[in-house]
Residue frames as a rotation matrix with the C-alpha (Angstrom) as fourth column:
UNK 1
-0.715 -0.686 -0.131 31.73
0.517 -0.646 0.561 73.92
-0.470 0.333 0.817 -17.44
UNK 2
0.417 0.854 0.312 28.79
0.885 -0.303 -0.354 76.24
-0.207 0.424 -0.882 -17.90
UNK 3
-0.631 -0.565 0.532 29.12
0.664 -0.747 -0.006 79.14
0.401 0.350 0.846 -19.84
UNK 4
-0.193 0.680 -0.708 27.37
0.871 -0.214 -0.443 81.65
-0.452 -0.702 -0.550 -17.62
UNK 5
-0.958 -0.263 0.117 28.13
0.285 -0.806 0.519 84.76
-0.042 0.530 0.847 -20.51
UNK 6
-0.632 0.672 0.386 24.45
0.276 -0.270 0.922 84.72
0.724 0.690 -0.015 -22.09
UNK 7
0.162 0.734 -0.660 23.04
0.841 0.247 0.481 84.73
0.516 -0.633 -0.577 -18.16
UNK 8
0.158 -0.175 -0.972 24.75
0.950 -0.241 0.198 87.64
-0.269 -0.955 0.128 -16.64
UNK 9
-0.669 -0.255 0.698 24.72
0.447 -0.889 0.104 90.64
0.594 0.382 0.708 -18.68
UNK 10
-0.237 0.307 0.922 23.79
-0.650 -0.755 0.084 93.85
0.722 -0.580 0.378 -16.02
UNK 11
0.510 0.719 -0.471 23.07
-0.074 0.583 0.809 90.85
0.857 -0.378 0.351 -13.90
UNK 12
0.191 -0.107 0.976 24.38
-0.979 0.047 0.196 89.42
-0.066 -0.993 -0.096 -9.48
UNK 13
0.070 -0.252 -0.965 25.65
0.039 0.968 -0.249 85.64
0.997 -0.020 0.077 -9.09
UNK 14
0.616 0.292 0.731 24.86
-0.783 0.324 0.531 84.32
-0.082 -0.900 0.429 -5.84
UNK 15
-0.076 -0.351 -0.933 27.11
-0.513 0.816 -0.265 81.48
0.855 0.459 -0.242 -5.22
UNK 16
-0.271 -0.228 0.935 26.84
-0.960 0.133 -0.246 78.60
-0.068 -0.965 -0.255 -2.53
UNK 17
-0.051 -0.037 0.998 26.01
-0.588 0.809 0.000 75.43
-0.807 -0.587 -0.063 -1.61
UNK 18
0.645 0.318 -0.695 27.12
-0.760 0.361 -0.540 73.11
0.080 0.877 0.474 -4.43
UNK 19
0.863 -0.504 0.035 29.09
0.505 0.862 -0.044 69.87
-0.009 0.056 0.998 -5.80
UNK 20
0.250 -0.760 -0.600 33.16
0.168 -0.576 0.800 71.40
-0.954 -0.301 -0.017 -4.62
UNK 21
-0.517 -0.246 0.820 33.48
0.854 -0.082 0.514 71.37
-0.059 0.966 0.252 -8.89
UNK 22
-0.130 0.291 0.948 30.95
0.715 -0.635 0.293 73.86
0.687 0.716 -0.126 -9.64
UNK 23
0.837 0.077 -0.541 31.21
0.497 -0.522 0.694 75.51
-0.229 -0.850 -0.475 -6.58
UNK 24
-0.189 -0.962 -0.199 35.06
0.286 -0.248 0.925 76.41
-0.939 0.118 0.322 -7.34
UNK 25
-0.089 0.034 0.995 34.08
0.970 -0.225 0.094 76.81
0.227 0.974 -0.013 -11.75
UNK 26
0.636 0.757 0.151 31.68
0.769 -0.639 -0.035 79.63
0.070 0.139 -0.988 -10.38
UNK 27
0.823 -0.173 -0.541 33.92
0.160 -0.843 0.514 81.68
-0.545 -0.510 -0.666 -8.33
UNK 28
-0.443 -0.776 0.449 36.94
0.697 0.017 0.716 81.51
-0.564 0.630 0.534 -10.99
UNK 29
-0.040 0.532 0.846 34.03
0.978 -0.154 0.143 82.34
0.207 0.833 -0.514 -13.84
UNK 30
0.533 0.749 -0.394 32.86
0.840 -0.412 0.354 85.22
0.102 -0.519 -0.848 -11.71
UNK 31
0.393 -0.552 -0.736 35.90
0.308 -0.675 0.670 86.65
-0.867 -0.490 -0.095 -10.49
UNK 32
-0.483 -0.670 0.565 37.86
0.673 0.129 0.728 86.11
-0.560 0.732 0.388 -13.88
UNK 33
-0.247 0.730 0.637 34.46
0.774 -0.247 0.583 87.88
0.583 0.637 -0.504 -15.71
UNK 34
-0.995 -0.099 -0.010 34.70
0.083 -0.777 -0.624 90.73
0.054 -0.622 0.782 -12.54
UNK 35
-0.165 0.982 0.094 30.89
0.118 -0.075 0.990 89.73
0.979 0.175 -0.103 -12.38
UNK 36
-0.494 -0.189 0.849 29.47
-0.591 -0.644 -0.487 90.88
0.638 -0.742 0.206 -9.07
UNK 37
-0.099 0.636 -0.765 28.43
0.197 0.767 0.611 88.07
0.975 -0.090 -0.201 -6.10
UNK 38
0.540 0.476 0.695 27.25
-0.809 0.065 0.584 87.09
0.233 -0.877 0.420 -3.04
UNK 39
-0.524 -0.479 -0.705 29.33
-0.037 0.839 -0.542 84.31
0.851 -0.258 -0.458 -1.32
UNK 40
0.242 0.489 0.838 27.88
-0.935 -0.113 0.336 82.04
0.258 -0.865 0.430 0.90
UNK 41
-0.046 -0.159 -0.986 30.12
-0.717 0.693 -0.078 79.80
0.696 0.703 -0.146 1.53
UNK 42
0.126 -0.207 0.970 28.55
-0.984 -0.153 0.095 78.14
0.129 -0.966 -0.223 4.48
UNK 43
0.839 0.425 0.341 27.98
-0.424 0.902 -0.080 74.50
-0.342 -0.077 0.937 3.46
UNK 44
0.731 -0.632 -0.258 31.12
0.127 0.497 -0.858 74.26
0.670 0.595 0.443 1.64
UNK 45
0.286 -0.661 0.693 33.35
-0.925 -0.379 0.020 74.91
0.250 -0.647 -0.720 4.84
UNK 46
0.859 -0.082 0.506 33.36
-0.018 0.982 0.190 70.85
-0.512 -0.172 0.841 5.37
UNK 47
0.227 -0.616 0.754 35.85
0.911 0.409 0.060 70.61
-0.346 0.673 0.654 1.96
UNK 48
0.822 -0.390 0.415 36.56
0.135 -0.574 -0.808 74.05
0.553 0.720 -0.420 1.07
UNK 49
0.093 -0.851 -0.517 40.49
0.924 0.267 -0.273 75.11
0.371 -0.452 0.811 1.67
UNK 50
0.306 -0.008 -0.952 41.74
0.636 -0.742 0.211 78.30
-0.709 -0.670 -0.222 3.25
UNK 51
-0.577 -0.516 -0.633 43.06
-0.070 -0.741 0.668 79.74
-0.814 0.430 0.391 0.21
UNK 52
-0.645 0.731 0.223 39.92
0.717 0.479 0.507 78.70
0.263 0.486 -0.833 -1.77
UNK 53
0.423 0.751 -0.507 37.85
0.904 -0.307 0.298 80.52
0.068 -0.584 -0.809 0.96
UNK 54
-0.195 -0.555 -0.808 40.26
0.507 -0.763 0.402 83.63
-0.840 -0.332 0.430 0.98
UNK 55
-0.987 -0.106 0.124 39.83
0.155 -0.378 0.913 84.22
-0.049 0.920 0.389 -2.79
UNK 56
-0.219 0.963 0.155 36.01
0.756 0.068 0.651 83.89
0.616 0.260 -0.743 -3.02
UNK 57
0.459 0.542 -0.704 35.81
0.849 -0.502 0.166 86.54
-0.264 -0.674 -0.690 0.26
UNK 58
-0.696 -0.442 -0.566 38.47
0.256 -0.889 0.380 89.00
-0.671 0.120 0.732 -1.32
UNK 59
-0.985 -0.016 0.174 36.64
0.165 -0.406 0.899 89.08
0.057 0.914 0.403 -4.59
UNK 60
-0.524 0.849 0.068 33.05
0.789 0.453 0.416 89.05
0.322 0.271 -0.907 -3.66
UNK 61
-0.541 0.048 0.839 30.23
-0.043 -0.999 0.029 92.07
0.840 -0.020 0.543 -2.74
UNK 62
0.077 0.448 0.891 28.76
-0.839 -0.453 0.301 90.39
0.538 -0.771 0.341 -0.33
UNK 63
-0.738 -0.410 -0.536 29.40
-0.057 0.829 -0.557 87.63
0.673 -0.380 -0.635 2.46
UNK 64
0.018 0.821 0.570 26.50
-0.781 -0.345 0.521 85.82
0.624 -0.455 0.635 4.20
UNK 65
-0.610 -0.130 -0.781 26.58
0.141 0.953 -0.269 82.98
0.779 -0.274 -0.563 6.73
UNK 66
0.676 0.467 -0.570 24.88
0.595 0.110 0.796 82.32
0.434 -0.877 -0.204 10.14
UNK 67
0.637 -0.567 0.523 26.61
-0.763 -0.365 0.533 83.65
-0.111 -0.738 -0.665 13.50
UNK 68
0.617 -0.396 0.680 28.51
-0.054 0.841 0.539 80.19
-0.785 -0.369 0.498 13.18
UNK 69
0.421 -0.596 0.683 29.76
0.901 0.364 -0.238 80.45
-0.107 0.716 0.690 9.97
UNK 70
0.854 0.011 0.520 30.72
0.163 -0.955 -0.247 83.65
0.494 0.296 -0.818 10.06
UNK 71
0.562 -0.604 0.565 33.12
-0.739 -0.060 0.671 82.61
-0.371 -0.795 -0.480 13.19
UNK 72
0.573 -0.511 0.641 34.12
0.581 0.805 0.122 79.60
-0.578 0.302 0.758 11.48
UNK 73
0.447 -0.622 0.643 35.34
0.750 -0.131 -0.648 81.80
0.488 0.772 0.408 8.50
UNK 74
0.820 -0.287 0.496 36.71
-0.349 -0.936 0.035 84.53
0.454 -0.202 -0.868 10.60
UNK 75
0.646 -0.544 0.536 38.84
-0.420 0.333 0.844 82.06
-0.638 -0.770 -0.013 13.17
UNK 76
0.775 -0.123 0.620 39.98
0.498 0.721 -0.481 80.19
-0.388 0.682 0.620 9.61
UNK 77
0.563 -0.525 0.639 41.13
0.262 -0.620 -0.740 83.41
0.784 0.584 -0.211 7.55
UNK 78
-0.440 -0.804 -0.400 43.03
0.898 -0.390 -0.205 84.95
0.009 -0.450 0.893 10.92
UNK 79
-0.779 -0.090 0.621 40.69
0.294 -0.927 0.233 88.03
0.554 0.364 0.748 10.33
UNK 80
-0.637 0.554 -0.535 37.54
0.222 -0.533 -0.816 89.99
-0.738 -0.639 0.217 11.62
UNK 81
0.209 0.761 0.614 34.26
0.970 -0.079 -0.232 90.94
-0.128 0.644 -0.755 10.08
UNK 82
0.836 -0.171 -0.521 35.92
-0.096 -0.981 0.169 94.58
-0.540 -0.091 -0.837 10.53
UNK 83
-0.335 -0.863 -0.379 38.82
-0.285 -0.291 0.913 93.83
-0.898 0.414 -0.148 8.51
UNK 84
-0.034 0.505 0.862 36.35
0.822 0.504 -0.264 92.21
-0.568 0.700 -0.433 6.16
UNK 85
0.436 0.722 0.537 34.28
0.867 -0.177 -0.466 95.12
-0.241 0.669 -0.703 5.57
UNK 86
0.141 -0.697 -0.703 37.42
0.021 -0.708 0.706 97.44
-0.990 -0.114 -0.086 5.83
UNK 87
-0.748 -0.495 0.443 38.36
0.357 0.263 0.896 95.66
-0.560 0.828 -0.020 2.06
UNK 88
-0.726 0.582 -0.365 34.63
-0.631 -0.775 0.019 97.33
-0.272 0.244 0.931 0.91
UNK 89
-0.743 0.608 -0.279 32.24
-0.072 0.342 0.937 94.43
0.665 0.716 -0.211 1.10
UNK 90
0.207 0.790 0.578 29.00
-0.899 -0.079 0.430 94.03
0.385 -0.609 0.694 3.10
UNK 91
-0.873 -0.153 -0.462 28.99
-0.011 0.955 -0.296 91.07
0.487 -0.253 -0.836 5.72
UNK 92
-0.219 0.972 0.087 25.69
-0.772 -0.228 0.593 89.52
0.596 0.063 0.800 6.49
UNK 93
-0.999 -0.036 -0.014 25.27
-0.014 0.680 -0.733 87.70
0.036 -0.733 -0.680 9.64
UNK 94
0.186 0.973 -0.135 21.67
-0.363 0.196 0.911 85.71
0.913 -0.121 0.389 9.73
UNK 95
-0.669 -0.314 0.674 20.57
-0.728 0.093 -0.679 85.32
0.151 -0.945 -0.291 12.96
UNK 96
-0.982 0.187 -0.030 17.34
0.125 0.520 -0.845 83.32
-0.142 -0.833 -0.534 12.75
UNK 97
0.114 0.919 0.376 14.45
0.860 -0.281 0.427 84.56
0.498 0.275 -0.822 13.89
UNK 98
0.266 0.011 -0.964 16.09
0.709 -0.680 0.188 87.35
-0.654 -0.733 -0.188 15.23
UNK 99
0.896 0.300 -0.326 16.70
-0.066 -0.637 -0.768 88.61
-0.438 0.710 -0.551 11.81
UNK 100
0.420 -0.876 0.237 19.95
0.846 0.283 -0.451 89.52
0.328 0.390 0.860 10.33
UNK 101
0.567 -0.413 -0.713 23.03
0.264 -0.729 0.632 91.97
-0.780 -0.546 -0.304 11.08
UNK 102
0.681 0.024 0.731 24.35
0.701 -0.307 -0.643 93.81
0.209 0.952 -0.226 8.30
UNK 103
0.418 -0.706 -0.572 28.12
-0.004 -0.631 0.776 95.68
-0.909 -0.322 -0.266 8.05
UNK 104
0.590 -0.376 0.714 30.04
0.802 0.169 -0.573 97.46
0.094 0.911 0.401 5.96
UNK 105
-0.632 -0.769 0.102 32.67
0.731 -0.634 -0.251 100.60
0.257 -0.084 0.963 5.72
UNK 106
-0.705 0.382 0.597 29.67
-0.150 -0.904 0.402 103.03
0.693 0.194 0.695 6.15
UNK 107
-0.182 0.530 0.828 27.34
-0.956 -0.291 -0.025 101.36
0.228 -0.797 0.560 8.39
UNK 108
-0.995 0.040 -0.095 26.07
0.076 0.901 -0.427 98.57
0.068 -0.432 -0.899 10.86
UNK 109
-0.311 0.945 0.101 22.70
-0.839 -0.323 0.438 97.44
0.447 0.051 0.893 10.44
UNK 110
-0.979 -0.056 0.196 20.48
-0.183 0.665 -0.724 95.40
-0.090 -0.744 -0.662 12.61
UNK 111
-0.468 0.781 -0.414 17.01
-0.650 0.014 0.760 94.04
0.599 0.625 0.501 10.90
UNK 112
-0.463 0.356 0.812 14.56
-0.562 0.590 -0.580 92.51
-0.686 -0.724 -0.073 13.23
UNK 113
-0.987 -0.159 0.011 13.16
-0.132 0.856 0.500 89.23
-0.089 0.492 -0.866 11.74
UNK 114
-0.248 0.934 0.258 9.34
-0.720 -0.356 0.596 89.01
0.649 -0.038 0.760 10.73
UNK 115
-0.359 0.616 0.701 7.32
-0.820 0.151 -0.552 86.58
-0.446 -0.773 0.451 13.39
UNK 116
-0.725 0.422 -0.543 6.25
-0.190 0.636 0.748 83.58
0.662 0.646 -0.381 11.45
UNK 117
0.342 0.781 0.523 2.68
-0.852 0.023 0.524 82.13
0.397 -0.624 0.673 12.81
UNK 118
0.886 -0.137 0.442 3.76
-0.078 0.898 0.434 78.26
-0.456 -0.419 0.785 12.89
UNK 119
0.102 -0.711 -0.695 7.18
-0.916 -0.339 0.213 77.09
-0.388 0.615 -0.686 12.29
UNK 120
0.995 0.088 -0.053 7.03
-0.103 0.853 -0.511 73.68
0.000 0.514 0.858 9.62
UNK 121
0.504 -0.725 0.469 10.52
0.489 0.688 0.537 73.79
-0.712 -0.041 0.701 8.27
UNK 122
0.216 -0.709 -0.671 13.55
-0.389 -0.693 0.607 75.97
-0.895 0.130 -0.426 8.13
UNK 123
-0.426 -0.441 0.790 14.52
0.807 0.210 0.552 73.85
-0.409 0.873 0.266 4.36
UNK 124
0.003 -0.003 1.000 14.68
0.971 -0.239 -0.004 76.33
0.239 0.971 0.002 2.05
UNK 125
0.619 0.241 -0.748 14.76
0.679 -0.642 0.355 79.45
-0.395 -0.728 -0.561 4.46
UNK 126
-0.258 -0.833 -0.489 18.18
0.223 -0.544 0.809 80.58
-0.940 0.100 0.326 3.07
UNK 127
-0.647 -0.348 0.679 17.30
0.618 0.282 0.734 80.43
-0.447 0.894 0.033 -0.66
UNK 128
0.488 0.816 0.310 14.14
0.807 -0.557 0.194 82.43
0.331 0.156 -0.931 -0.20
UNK 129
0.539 -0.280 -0.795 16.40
0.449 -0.703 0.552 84.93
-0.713 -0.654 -0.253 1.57
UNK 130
-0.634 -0.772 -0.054 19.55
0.292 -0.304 0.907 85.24
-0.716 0.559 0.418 -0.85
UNK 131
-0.542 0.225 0.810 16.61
0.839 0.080 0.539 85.61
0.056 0.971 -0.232 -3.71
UNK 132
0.488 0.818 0.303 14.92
0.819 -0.550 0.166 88.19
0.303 0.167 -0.938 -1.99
UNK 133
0.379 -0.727 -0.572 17.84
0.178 -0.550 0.816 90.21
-0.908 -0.411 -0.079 -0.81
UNK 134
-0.890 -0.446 0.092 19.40
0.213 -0.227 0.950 90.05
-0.403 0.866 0.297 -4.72
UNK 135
-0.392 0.466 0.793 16.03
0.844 -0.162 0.512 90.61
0.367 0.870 -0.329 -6.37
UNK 136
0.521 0.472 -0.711 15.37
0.771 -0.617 0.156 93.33
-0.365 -0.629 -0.686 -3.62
UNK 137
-0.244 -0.709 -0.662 18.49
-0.009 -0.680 0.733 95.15
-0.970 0.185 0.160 -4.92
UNK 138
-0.619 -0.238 0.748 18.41
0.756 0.075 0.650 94.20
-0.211 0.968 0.133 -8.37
UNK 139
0.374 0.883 0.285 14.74
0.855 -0.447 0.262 96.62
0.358 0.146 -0.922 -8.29
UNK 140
-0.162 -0.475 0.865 17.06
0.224 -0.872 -0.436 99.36
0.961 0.124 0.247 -7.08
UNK 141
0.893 0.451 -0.006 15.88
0.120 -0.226 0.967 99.03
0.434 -0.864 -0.255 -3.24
UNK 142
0.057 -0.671 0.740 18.74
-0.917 -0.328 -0.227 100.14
0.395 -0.665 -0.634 -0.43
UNK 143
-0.502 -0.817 -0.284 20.18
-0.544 0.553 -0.631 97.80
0.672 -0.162 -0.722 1.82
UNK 144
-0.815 0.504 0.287 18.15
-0.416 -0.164 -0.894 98.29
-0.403 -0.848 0.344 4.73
UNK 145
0.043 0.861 -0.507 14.78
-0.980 -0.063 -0.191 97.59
-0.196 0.505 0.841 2.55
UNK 146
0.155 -0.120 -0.981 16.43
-0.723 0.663 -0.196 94.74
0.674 0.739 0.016 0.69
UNK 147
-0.907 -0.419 0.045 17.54
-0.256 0.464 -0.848 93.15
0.335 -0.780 -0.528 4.09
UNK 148
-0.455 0.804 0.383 13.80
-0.588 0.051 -0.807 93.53
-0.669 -0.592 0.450 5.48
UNK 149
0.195 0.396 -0.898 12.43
-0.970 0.216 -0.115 91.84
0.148 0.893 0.426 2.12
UNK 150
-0.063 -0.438 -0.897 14.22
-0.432 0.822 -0.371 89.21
0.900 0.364 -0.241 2.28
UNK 151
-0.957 0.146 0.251 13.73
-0.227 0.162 -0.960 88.57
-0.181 -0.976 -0.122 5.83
UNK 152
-0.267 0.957 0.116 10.12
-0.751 -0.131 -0.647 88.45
-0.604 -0.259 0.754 5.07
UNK 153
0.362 0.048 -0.931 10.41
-0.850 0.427 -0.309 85.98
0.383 0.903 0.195 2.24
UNK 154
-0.633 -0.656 -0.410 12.58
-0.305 0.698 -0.648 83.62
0.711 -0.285 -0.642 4.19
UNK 155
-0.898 0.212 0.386 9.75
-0.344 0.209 -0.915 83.56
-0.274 -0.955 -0.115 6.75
UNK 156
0.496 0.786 -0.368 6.97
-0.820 0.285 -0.496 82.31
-0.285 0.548 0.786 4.46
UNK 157
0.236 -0.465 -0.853 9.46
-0.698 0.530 -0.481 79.94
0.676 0.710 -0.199 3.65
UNK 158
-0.866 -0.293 0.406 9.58
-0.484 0.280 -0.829 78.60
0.129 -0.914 -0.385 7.24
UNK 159
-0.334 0.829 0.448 5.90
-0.811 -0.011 -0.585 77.92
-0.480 -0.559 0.676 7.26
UNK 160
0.541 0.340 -0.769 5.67
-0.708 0.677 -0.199 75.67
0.453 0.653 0.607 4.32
UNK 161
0.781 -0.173 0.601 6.52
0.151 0.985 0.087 71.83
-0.607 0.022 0.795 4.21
UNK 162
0.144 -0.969 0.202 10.04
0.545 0.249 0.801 71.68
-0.826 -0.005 0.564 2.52
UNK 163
-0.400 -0.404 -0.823 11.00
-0.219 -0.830 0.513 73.05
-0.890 0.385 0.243 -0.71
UNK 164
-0.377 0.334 -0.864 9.11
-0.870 0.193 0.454 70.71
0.318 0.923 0.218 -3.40
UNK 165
-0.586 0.499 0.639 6.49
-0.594 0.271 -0.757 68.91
-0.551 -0.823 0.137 -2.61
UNK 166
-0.736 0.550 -0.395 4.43
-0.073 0.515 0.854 65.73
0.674 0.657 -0.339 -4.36
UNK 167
-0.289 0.800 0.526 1.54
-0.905 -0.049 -0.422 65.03
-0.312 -0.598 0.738 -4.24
């Protein structure tokens, strides 16, 4: 039961992959506090319910998953990434290394992924993304920009050895 008040003034909540408690606190906190997120709820599709997963995608500004999760939550809800982005948020399909695809009510975008030299390991690929996509925006960049950022960030994250490393 964190109080998230003193963290989010002018501020973006990312939510995803957590314990199904603070996963569920957030998106209540969030929605209840009309604070703007990202939802990504791909890992939690194992244990999250359909009407769990319906509320977090009505209320949120953006939705991001793979091509797989993206079908998983579309075949679930009964809906379409067009009726998604009909409701006025942005869906973000990562592809990879083919980059990412990017809809909403105004346009479809299609960002080509950066080349990495060697790939080590995809851990931590997504977090470097979601952080450079929200801190891409937060700096006042466009979509398009903030999409390529973050694409690039996630690939530097491919090259390294996992996410925290001893020595």
């Amino acid at each position: 039961h964190i109080d998230f008040a003193p963290y989010i003034k002018d501020s973006f909540a990312i939510i995803s992959a957590n314990h199904e408690k603070a996963f569920l606190y957030a998106q209540s906190y969030f929605i209840q506090h009309k604070v703007p997120y990202l939802y990504d709820p791909g890992m939690s599709l194992t244990w999250i319910d359909d009407k769990d997963l319906r509320i977090g995608i009505d209320h949120c500004q953006f939705l991001i998953g793979n091509d797989y999760e993206i079908a998983q939550i579309t075949k679930r809800l009964h809906t379409s990434v067009q009726e998604l982005v009909s409701k006025g948020m942005g869906v973000i399909t990562t592809l990879g290394a083919e980059g990412v695809k990017y809809e909403d009510a105004q346009q479809l975008l299609m960002v080509k992924g950066y080349k990495v030299n060697q790939l080590v390991d995809p851990t931590g690929a997504g977090d470097a993304w979601r952080g450079g996509f929200i801190g891409a925006l937060i700096e006042g960049n466009d979509i398009e920009k903030s999409l390529t950022i973050a694409n690039a960030l996630a690939s530097f994250a491919v090259e390294q050895q996992g996410t925290a490393n001893h020595k």
